[in-house]
N, C-alpha and C positions, 0 to 999 in steps of 0.2 A: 504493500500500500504506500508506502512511502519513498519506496528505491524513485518512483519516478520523479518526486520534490525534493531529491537530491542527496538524501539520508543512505546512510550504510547500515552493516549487520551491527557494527558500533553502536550507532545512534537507535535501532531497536533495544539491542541490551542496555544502554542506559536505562528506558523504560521497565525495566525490571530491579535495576538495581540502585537509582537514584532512591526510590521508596524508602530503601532500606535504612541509606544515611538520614533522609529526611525523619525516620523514627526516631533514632539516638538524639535530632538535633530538638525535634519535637517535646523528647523528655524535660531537655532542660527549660523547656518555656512552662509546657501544662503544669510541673507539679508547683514548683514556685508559684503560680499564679493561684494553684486547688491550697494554699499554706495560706494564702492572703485572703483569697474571696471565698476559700471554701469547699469540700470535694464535689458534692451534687452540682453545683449549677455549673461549675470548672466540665465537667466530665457528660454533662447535659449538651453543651456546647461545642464539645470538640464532636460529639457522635453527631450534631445536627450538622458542624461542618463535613464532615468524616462523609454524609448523606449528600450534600450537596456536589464536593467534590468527586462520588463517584456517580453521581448521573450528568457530571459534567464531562468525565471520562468517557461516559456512552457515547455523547452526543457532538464530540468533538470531530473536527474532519482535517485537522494538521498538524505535524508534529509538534511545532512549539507548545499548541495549547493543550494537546495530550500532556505532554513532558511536561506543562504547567500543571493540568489540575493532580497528575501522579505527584508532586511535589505536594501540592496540599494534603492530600491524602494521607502520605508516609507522616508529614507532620500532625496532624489531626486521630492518626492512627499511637500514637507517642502515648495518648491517654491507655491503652490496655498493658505498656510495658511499664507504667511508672506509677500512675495516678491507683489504678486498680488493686497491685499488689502491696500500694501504701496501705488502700482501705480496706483490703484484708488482712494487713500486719496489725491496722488499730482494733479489728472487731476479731482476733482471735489471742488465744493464749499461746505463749512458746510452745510447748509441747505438742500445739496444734498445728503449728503451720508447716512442718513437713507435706503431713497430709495434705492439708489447703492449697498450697503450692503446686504439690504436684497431683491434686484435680483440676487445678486453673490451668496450668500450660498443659496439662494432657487432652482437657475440652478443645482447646484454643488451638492445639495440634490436629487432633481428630476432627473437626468441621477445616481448618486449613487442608488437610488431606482429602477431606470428601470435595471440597471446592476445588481444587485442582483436578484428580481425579474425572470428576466431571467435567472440564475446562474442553478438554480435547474436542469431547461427543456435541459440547456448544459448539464449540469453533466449526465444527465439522456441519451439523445440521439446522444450526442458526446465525452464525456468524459471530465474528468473535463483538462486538458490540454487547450483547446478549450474557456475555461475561459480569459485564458490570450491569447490565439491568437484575439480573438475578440475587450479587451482589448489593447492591442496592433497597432491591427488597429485602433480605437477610439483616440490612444496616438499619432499614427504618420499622423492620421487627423489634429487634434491641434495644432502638429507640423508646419503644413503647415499655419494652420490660424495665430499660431503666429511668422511667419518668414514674413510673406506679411501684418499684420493687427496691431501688439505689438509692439510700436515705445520705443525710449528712452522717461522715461517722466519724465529725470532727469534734472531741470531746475537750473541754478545760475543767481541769482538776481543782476544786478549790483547796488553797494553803492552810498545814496542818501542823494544828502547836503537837510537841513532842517533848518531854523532856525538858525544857526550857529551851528548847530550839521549834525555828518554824522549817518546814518541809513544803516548799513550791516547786510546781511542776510550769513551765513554760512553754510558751504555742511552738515551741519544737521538740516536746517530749522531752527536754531537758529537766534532772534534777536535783534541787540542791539541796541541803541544812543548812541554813542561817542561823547565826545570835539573833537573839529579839532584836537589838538597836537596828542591824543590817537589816531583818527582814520587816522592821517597820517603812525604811526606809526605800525598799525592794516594792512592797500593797501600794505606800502612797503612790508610787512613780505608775503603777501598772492603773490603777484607779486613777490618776492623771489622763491616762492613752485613751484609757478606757475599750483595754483590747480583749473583754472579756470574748470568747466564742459563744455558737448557739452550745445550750448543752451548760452553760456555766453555772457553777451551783453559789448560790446564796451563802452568807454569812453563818448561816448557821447549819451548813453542810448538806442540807435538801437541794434536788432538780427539781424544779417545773416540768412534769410529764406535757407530751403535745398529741394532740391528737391525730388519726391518716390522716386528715385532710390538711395539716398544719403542713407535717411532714411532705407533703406535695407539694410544697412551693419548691418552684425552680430554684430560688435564690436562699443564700444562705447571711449573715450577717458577717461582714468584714471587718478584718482585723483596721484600729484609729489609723494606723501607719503600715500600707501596705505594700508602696514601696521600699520600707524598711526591712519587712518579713520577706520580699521577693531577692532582696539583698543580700540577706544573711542567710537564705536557705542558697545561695550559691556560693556562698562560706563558707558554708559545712560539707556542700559538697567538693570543694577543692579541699575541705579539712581532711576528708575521709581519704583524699588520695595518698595521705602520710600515712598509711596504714601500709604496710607491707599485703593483708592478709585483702584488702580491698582488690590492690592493684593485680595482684594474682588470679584472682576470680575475672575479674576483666578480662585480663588477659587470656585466660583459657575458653569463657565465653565465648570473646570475639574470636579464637581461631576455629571453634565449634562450630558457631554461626557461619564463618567464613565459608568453610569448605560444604556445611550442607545447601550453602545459596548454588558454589561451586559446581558440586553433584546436579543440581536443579538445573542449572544453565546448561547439562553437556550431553544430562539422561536423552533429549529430545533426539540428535544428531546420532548417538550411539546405539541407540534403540532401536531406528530406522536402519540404520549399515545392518542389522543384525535381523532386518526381515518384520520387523515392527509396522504397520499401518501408522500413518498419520496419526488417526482419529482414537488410537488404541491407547499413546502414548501416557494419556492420565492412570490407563490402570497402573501403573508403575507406585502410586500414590498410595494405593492398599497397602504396600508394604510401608508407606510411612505412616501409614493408619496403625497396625500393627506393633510399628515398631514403638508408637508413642503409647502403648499401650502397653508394652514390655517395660519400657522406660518409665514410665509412670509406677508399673509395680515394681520393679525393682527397688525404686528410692525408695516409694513409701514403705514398702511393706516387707521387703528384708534392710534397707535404708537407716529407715528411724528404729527396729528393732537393734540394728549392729550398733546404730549411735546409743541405746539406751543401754545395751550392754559394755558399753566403752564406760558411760557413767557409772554404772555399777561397779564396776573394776577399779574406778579414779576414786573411791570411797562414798557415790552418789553424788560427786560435781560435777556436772555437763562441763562440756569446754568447747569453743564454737570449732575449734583445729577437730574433734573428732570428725564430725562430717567431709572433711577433708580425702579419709579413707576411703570414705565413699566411693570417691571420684576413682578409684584405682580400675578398677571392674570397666567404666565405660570411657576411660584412657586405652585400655588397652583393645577393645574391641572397634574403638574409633580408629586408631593405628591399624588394625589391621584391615576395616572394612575400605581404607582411600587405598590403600594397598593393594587387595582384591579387584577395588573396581577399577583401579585406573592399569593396570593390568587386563584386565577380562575386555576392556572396552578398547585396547587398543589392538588386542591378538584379531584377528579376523576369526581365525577358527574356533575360540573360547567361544560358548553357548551365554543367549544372554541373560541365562539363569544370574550369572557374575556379577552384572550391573545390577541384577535386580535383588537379590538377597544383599549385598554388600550397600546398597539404598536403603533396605528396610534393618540391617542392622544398623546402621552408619545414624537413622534418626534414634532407636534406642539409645545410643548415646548423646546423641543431641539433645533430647527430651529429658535425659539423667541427668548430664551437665546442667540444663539450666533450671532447673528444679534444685539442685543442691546449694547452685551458687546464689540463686535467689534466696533460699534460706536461710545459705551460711552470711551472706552479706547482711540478712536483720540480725541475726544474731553478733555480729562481729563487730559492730556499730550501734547497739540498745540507745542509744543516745537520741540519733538521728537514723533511725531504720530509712525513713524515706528518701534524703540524701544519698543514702549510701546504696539503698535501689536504684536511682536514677544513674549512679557512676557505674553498677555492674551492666545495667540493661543497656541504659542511652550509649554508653561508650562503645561499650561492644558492636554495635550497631555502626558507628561512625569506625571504629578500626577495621572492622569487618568489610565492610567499604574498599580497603584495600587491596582483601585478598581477591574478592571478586572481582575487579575491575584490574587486578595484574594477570587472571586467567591465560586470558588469550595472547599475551605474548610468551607464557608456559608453554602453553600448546603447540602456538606456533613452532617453538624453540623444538622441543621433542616431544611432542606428542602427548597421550592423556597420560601412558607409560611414567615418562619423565616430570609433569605437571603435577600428577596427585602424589608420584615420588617428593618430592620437594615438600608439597601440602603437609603430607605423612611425616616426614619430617620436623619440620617446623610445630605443628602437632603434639608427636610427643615429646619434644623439648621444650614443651609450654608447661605441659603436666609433670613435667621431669622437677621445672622448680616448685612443686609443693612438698617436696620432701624436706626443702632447707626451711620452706614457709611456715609448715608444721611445727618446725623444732626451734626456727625463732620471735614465731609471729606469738606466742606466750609472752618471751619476754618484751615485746615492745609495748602488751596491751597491759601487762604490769610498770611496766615505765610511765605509759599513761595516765594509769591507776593509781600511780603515786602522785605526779602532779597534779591531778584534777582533786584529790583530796585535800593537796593543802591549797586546793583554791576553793575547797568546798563543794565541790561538785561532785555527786555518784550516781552509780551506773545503775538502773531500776529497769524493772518491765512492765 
């Protein structure tokens, strides 16, 4: 459609993979702004966007403004990697979010699998247009569940004498002990802003109950100073990048993400050499359906029982480095699935059984990786959970960026062969450094632990 307005096979794959970066960049705008005005109306807003720009996608007829509204899109799409797994970090308990976690991206995998899946048999029998009308409805379904079902789940804790100390929690989940004098002086200044949130309890420790129909207002009450809040929450998240244990989950993320955007860009091409139909191509998807379903059990349910047996052993203190182990399982299966396939897909005579188990294993650990690091990143950060989501999610998205977009001069170079040789590579020398992260990411969150005490601040859930 486009070769004849002047565009290459280039300028198509930008369309699949500008999206990507525009999520990571998206994160850093929606959650800061859901910190200041609020999660519902922040996240009401980006779905109504999210709705526009993909019936604008239908309806477009040239590349710049395709490649425009996918830009919106990828950005307005930023609310399911940041905003979502905030407002499930606030409305569950530690213990709970293994779980939680990995039924959100195991849902959010398995409808992405059935939507692709079906993409081909669109393309084929309706046009590809018909992608995003479909899409679309699907968007402005959501829409509806979360205007009647996604409350605010931004709560303010009212400050609590103890001891002869006061105990305030502030609108980024931060918590301190104060001396009386200090925390006299800590109520006036905040009773100054008057930055209470909805949810704020009264002086004498009661909430105001609201009723459904309160809770369905779109809008939620904003913080007095909320360019200040949008400020400071990207404070803490360059704060979080001083974390040894942050920037490693990043980083393994984004080579995860990388290489399964990678697989996705090459299954088409390789599938067809191998006697594949056009229109067949989406079934390849079942096996990311699958494998998000493997991955999914595996975290949670042998997962969080290994992590609770690691506590048990530690004398019953959890410690956010166990989950770490985790990762070992779908390190290694990852390594070998870009191995298999970029192998399988470059022999003419391998069957393309190759590409396609080594696809549906390759998301098993896709799907593991980012369920673990999304948990181990609240846990490793109690302070500012949602910061420290938006640097494992958003970022990885924007590094990930890279690997996709240096593909094709791999290929070029030598082939799928030599391309996911490299990926594989790079790969497990990403998981290779949680061994040392392991063993010294303790003592820096004790180093922390000591300063922030004698500044008076500690680390709660």
């Amino acid at each position: 459609m486009y070769l004849p307005q002047g565009y290459d096979a280039n300028h198509v794959t930008f369309l699949l993979t500008i999206p990507n970066l525009c999520i990571g960049l998206g994160n850093y705008i929606i959650l800061p702004i859901s910190l200041a005005y609020g999660r519902r109306p922040v996240f009401l807003a980006s779905s109504l966007i999210l709705l526009a720009a993909t019936i604008g996608s239908a309806v477009q007829s040239d590349y710049r403004s395709h490649l425009a509204t996918r830009i919106v899109q990828g950005l307005a799409t930023g609310a399911s990697e940041s905003l979502l797994p905030l407002m499930l970090t606030e409305v569950t308990f530690l213990h709970q979010r293994g779980r939680v976690f990995g039924l959100y991206w195991m849902v959010q995998s398995v409808f992405s699998g059935l939507l692709n899946l079906s993409s081909s048999y669109i393309n084929a029998a309706l046009g590809w247009r018909w992608y995003y009308w479909i899409f679309a409805v699907l968007v402005g379904f959501g829409q509806l569940l979360a205007f009647f079902g996604a409350f605010e789940t931004r709560f303010s804790r009212p400050a609590t004498s103890l001891d002869g100390t006061v105990v305030v929690t502030d609108e980024f989940g931060v918590t301190r002990i104060l001396p009386d004098d200090e925390a006299q002086a800590y109520l006036a200044e905040r009773a100054r802003d008057a930055a209470d949130a909805p949810g704020q309890a009264s002086s004498s420790g009661s909430v105001a109950r609201t009723t459904y129909g309160q809770k369905l207002r779109p809008w939620s009450q904003p913080h007095a100073r909320p360019l200040r809040t949008v400020l400071l929450s990207w404070a803490r998240m360059a704060q979080c990048l001083t974390s040894p244990a942050i920037l490693y989950v990043v980083l393994i993320a984004a080579i995860t993400l990388g290489c399964v955007v990678d697989l996705s860009l090459t299954y088409d091409a390789v599938l067809q050499a191998k006697g594949w139909a056009a229109k067949e191509i989406g079934l390849i998807n079942l096996g990311a359906v699958v494998g998000a379903v493997l991955g999914a059990a595996y975290s949670t349910l042998l997962g969080d029982r290994f992590v609770i047996w690691m506590a048990r052993r530690n004398r019953g203190v959890h410690k956010p480095e166990h989950r770490l182990v985790v990762l070992v399982v779908p390190a290694l299966v990852g390594f070998a699935m870009l191995l298999v396939y970029g192998f399988t897909a470059s022999d003419a005579r391998a069957s393309w059984w190759g590409p396609v188990l080594a696809y549906t294993f390759y998301s098993t650990a896709w799907v593991s990786v980012l369920i673990v690091s999304t948990s181990f990143a609240a846990e490793a950060a109690p302070k500012h959970p949602g910061p420290a989501l938006v640097m494992v999610v958003g970022t990885k998205n924007i590094v990930s960026f890279g690997w996709t977009y240096g593909l094709t001069p791999l290929v070029d170079k030598g082939g799928y062969g030599y391309a996911f040789g490299v990926l594989a590579g790079v790969f497990g020398a990403c998981f290779v450094l949680g061994v040392p992260v392991y063993v010294l990411n303790p003592m820096w969150r004790a180093y922390t632990g000591r300063v922030e005490r004698r500044r008076g601040v500690v680390t709660t859930d």
